[in-house]
N, C-alpha and C positions, 0 to 999 in steps of 0.2 A: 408442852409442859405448862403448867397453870401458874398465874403469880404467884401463888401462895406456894408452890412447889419449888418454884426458880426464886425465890429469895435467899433460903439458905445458902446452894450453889452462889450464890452472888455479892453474898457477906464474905464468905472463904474467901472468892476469887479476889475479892476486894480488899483483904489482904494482903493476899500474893501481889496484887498491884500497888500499891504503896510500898513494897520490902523491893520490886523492881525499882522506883522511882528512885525507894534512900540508897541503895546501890550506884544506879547508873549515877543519876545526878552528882554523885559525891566526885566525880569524876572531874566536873568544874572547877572543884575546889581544889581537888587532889594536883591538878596541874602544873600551875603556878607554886602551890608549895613544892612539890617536888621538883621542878625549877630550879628552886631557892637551894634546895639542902641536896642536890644532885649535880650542881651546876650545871645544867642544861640548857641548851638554847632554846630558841620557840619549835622547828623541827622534832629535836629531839623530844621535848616536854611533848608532844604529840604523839606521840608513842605508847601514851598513856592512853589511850581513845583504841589506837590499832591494837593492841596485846585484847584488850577489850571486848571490842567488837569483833573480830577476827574470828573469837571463838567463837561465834553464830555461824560462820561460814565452813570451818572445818570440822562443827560439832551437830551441823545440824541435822544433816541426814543419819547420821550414827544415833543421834538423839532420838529421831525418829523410827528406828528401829526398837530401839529399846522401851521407844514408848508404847507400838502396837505389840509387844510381848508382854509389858508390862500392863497395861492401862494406862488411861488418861492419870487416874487417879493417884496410883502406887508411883507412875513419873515424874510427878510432881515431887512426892517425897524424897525423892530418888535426886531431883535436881535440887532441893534445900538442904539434902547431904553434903551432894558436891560442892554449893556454895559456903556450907561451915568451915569446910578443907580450906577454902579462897580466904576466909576471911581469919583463920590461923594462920596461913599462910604468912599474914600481913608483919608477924611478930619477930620470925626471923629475918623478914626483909627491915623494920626497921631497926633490928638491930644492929645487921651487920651495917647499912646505911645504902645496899646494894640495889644500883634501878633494876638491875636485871629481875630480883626476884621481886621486887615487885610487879614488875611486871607477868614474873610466871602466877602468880599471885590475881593478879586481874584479869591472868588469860582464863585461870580457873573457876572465879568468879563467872567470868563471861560463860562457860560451859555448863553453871548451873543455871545461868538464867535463860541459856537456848534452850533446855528441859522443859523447864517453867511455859518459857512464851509457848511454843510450842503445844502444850499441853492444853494451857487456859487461855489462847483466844479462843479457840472454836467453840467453848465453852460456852463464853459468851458470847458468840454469832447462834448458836445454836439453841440455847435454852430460852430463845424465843422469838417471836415474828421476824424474816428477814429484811421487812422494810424498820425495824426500828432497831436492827443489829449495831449502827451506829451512835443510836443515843447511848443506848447500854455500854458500848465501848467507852463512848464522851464520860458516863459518870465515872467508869475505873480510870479513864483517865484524867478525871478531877483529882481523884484517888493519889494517883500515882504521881504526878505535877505537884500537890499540894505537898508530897514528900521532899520533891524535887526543890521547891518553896522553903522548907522546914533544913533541907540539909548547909546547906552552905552558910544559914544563919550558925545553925548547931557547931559548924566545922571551926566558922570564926569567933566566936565565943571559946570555944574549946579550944580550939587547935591553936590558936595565932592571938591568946586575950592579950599579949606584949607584945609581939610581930615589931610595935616601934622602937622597941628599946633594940633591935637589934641591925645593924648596917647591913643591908641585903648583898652590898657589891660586896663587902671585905669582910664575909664568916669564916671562924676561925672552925677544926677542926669538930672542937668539944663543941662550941654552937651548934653546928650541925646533928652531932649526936643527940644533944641534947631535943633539939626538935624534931629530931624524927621519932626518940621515946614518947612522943605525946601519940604517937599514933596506935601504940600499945593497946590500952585499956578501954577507948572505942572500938577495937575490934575482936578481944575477946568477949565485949559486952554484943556485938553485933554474932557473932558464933554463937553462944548462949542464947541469942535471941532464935536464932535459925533451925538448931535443935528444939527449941519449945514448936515451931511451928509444925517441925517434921510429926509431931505427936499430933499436933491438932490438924492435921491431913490425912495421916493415917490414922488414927482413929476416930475421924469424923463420919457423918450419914453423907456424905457426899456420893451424888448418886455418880456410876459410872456414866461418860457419854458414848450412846450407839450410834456412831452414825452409819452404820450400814444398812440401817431401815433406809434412810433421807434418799438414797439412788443414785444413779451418775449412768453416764453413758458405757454401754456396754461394748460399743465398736472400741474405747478408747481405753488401751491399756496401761500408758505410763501418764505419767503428772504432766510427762512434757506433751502431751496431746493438748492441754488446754491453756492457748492461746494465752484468757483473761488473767491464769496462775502466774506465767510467765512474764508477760509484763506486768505485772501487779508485783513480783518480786523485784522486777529494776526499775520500778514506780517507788517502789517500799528504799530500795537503795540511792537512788538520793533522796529520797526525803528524809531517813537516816542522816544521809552524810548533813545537810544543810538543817538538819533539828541540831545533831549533834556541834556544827561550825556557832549556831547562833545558840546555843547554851555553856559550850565547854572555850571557847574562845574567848568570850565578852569579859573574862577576868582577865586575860592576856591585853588584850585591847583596852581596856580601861585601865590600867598598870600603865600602859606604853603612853595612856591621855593623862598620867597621874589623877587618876580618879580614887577616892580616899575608900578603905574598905573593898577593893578590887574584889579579892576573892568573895566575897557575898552576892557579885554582881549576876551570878546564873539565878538568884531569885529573881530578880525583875521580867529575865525572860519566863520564868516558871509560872510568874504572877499572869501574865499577860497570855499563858498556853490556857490556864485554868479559866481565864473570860471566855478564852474561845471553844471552851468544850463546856460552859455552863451555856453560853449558845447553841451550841451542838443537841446539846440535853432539851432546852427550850423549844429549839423552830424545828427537830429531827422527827417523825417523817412529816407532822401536821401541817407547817409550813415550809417546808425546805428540804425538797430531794438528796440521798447520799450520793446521787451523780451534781446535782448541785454544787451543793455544797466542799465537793470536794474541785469543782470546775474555781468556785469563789476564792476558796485558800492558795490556788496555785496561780490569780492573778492576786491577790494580796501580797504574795510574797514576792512579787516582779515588782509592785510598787513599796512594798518597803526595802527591797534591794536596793534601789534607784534611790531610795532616803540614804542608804550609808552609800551609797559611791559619791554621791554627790553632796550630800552633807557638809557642811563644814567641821573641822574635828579641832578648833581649836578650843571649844569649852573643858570646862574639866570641875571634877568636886562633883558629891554628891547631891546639891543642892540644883545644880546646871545638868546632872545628868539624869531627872526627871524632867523637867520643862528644856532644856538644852541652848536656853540664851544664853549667847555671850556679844556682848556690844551691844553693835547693830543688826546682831544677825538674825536673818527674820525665817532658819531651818533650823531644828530642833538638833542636839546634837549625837554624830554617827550612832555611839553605844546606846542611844534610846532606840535610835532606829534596827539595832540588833537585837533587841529585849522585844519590840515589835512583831521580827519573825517569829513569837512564839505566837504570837495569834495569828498568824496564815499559817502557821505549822498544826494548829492543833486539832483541826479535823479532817487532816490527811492520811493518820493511821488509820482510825476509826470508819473511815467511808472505804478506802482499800480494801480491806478485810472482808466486809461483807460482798461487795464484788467481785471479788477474785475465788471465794470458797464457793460460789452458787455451781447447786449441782454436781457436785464433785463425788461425795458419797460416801462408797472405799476409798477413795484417794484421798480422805481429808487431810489425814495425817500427811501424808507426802506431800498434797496440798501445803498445810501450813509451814511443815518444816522447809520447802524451796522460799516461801513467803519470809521466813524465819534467816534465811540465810541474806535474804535482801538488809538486813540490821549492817550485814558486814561494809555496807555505805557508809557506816561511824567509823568503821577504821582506816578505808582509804580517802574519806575527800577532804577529813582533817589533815591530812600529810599533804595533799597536794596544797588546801589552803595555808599548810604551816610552810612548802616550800615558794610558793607564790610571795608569801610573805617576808622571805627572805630576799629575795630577788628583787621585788620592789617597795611595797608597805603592807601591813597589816590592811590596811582601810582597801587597800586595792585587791587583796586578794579575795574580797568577799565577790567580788565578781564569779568565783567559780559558782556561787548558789544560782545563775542565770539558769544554765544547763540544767541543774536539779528540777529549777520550777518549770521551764518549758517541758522536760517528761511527764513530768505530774499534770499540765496541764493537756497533753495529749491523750495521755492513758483517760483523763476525764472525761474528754469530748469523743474519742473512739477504741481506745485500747481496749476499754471492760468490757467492749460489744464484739469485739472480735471473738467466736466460737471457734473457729477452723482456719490451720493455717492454708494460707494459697486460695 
């Protein structure tokens, strides 16, 4: 496909990638508030991640059927249906004040964006060279970070502009009411918005993608014949799980440091994802391998782990939680160090993808969707880091992102090369 061909395909997708970012991200925000007007502990508040993510994992192969009947193309619309449903959803949940439905509400959310993902990476692995599949990734995921950037500002302006006038530990009944009606009218504005785009999918020039020209191996019948697929999926699940601990956690964590405007704090990580995929865009393939590249992020994020386990976490306030003095302390403080892992995070998707789909062919789709389930890393390593964090502290429990980064850092150095197993 020519550039002047693959532009338009790239404009769409780039949409669709920014409506994933204002979705997931909003998850940061959503947390701590519901929290607040749910009374929920940190465990439970994390349940808001797994209802979420989960749906990648029970939706995704069902997704993927639906998509090689349907098309690439018509699946898409097909998954900004199911998301309008998710995000009416939202109305009766805050009315009645119930977690439960909200969370059925975000499982369905999660089921339209396993459609979506599903549909539009290979999109963009495919519509053009697959040594620069990853910049192309890097720019939708400027795209989709800069949403990520953009929501938690939007949440706390909108959603919490008096959050002070009101005593967190001792809300009264009507309090609570009261602020979970604010979640109203962002989300029929956010339905409204999702049906305009079902029109501009389906009746756009978007060409369909073939990939049964592209080839694959013919001895190999199922998805799970290929090695790079399969570890590329539990490559993709913790890095999931440890994307999703250092964006949707750092308001919990900054709350627990009294850091002022918490719920805003998953921008700082979003800021610091987006440098590291205009990097990504910059040195992707001219100066810097997507085996590189993806070998780099996953010792990046072993040393900015080592910054929050060992950090000191007495700073606090927005001022100290950029530069992170306090005293005489001469380490930056932990929640910068958790805004951090967005730049060892952020070209880990992007470099997987193209890796794990080479060759595949007919299988893409099954390809993607096993790739697709690897997301469900958001639902469970949030729960383990919310129970770690009961058991001892917040700041201790990021230790579980260790584990994440050493897989990522294997799949880099030999997992993608593995063709056959045994």
């Amino acid at each position: 496909m020519s550039k002047k061909s693959s532009l338009f395909p790239m404009v769409i997708i780039g949409i669709l990638f920014f409506i994933f970012g204002f979705v997931t991200w909003l998850n940061g925000s959503l947390i701590p508030f519901l929290k607040i007007i749910c009374e929920l502990n940190e465990f439970e508040a994390l349940f808001v991640t797994f209802a979420f993510y989960i749906a990648y994992t029970v939706m995704a192969l069902p997704m993927s059927y639906v998509l090689s009947r349907s098309g690439y193309k018509n699946g898409m619309a097909i998954g900004l249906g199911i998301m309008t449903v998710g995000a009416l959803l939202f109305i009766p949940a805050a009315q009645s004040g119930s977690f439960w439905v909200f969370l059925l509400a975000l499982f369905t959310l999660g089921t339209g964006l396993t459609i979506l993902q599903t549909a539009s990476n290979p999109y963009v692995v495919h519509i053009g060279p697959r040594e620069s599949a990853a910049m192309r990734i890097s720019i939708m995921g400027i795209i989709n970070k800069g949403a990520g950037v953009l929501v938690p500002l939007l949440f706390t302006s909108i959603i919490l502009a008096d959050m002070g006038s009101f005593n967190h530990e001792h809300l009264s009944a009507l309090e609570r009411d009261v602020l979970a009606q604010r979640l109203v009218i962002p989300y029929i504005i956010m339905a409204i918005t999702l049906s305009g785009l079902i029109a501009l999918v389906k009746f756009s020039s978007l060409p369909e993608l073939d990939v049964e020209e592209m080839g694959s191996d013919a001895d190999k019948t199922s998805i799970l014949h290929y090695p790079r697929v399969v570890l590329g999926a539990i490559a993709l699940f913790f890095y999931v799980g440890i994307e999703v601990i250092a964006g949707d956690t750092i308001g919990l964590f900054g709350a627990e440091l009294s850091v002022a405007n918490f719920t805003a704090l998953t921008s700082y990580t979003m800021v610091f994802m987006v440098l590291g995929y205009l990097m990504g865009v910059t040195l992707i393939p001219k100066y810097l391998s997507q085996e590189r590249a993806l070998l780099l992020s996953a010792l990046l994020g072993l040393l900015f782990l080592g910054g929050v386990l060992f950090s000191s976490a007495q700073s606090s306030g927005v001022a100290e939680l950029l530069w992170g003095w306090s005293g005489i302390a001469v380490l930056p403080n932990p929640v910068t160090f958790v805004a951090l892992l967005g730049f060892a995070n952020a070209l880990i998707w992007p470099t997987i993808w193209p890796l794990a789909l080479e060759g595949l062919g007919r299988h893409t789709a099954q390809g993607s969707a096993l790739l697709i389930m690897g997301i469900a890393g958001g639902a469970f390593m949030p729960l383990l880091f919310g129970k770690l964090a009961q058991l001892s502290s917040m700041q201790s429990a990021y230790v579980v992102g260790v584990l994440c980064y050493l897989f990522i850092l294997f799949y880099a150095l030999k997992g993608h090369k593995i063709a056959r197993w045994g």
